[in-house]
KEMI-878214 format. One record per residue (C-alpha): x negated, y negated, z negated. Coordinates in steps of 0.02 Angstrom, whole numbers, padded with zeros to 5 digits, always signed. Layout:
% residues N
XYZ
...
END
This chain:
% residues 204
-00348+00453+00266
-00289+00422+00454
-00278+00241+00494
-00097+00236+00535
-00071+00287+00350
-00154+00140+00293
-00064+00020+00413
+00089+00079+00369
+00079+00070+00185
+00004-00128+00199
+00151-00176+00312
+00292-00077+00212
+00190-00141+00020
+00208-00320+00109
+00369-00314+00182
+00439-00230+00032
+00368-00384-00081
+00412-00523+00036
+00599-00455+00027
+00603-00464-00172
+00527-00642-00170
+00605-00712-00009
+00717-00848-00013
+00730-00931+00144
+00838-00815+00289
+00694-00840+00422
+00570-00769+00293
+00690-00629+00250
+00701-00584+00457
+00529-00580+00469
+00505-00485+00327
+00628-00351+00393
+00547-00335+00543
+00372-00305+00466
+00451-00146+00359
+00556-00097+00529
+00357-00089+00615
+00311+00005+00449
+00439+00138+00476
+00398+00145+00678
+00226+00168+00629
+00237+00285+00488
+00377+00374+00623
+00252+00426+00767
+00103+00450+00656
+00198+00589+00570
+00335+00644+00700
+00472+00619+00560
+00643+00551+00626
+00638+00353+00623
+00801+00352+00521
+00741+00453+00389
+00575+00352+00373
+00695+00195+00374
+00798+00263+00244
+00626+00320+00127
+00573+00133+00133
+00728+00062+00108
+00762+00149-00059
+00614+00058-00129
+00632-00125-00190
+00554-00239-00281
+00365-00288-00294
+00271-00160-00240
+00152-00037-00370
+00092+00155-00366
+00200+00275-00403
+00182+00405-00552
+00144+00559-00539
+00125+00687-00719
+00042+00859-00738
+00019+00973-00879
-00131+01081-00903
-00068+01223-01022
-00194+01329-01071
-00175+01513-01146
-00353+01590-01179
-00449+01563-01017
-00286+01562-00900
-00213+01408-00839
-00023+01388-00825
+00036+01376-00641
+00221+01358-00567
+00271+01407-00384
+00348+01293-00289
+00520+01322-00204
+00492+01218-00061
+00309+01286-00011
+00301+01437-00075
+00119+01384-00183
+00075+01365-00353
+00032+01205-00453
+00009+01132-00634
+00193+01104-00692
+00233+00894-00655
+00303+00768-00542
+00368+00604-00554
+00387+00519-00705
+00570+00439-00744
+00577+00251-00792
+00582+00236-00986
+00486+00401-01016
+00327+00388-01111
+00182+00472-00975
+00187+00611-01116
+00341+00645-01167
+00354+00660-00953
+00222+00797-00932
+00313+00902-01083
+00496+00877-00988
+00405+00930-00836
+00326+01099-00911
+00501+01150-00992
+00617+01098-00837
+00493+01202-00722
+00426+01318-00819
+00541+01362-00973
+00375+01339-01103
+00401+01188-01235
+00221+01087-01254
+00137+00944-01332
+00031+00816-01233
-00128+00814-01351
-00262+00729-01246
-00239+00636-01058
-00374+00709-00970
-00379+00614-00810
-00286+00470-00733
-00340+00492-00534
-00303+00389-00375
-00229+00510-00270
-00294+00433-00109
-00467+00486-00185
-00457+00664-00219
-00429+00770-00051
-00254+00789-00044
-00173+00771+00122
-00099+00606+00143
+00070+00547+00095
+00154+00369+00168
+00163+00321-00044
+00008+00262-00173
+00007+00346-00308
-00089+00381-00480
-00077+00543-00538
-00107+00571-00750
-00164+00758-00809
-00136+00805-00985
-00207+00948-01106
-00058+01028-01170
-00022+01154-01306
+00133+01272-01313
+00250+01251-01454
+00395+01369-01399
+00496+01418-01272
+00483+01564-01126
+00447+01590-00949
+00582+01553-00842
+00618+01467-00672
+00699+01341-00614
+00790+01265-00471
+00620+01184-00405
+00509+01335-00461
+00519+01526-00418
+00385+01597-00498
+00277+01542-00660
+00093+01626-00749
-00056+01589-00823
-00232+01627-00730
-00406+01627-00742
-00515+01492-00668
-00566+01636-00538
-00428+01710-00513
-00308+01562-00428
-00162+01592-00313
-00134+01473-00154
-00103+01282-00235
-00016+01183-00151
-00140+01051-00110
-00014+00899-00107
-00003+00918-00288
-00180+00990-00360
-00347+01044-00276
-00467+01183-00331
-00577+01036-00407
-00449+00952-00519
-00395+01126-00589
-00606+01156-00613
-00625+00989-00703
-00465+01025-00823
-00534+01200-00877
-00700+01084-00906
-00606+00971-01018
-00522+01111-01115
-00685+01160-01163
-00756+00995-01206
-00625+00917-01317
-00732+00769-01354
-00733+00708-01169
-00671+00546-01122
-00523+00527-01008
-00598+00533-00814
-00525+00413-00723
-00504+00346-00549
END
């Protein structure tokens, strides 16, 4: 991870924290203009307009925590399920954020019908990762991401407004992911878990 990343999540985690606990206006300043540095930083180390990096941190309140991030590994035979995304053009395990009051499951199975038309079951979480960990390129948010084994119940393939294309495929046979979701080696270790039901849950 580049250093500016870093910096810039501390200062925004702090500032963001300091606001929800703050109660005295010279503490509140101060705090504002350690998430205003945050945004200048995250702003040049990423060439993204300063308003729109303003506007990113502002959204999020309260005391800081990793976001939530749920995939589905649906298996058919040996082939994989994999939806492509709209806004990169490559492919990746059906997921994405998970919505406050879901259960982490019942948010991997909303995921897989809303992108892919297929109705699952979570059966097993495989792995519960730290994204920073895992060689995706680097975002301004921490985040865990949660992979579970899934089974189809119903349903058919269909797209979505987020997806334009959706198929299973073989371990070696894999079109271009889209590396700020999955990488080659978390796709390898879920067709490793699908044969080894007794594993434990990886983690970290």
């Amino acid at each position: 991870m580049q250093p500016w990343i870093a910096w810039a999540r501390r200062l925004q985690a702090t500032a963001q924290t300091g606001l929800t606990y703050a109660k005295d206006p010279y503490d509140i300043e101060r705090y504002e203009e350690m998430r205003e540095l945050a945004a200048e930083i995250a702003a040049h180390g990423s060439s993204a307009e300063l308003a729109l990096v303003r506007e990113l941190f502002a959204h999020d309140t309260g005391h800081t925590t990793p976001k939530v991030d749920v995939r589905a590994a649906v298996f058919q035979g040996n082939a994989i399920l994999l939806v492509q995304e709209r806004s990169d053009g490559r492919w990746t395990l059906p997921g994405g954020w998970a919505n406050p009051g879901d259960t982490p499951a019942f948010a991997a199975e909303r995921e897989v019908l809303e992108e892919s038309g297929y109705e699952v079951r979570a059966t097993r979480l495989a792995m519960l990762l730290n994204r920073d960990k895992h060689d995706h390129p680097p975002i301004l948010w921490s985040v865990y991401k949660l992979f579970f084994l899934c089974e189809v119940t119903g349903g058919a393939p269909k797209t979505s407004y987020e997806t334009t294309g959706v198929g299973f495929f073989p371990a070696d046979d894999l079109p271009e992911l889209s590396l700020t979701r999955i990488t080659p080696a978390q796709i390898a270790r879920l067709f490793e878990h699908a044969r080894h039901p007794e594993w434990p849950t990886d983690f970290d």
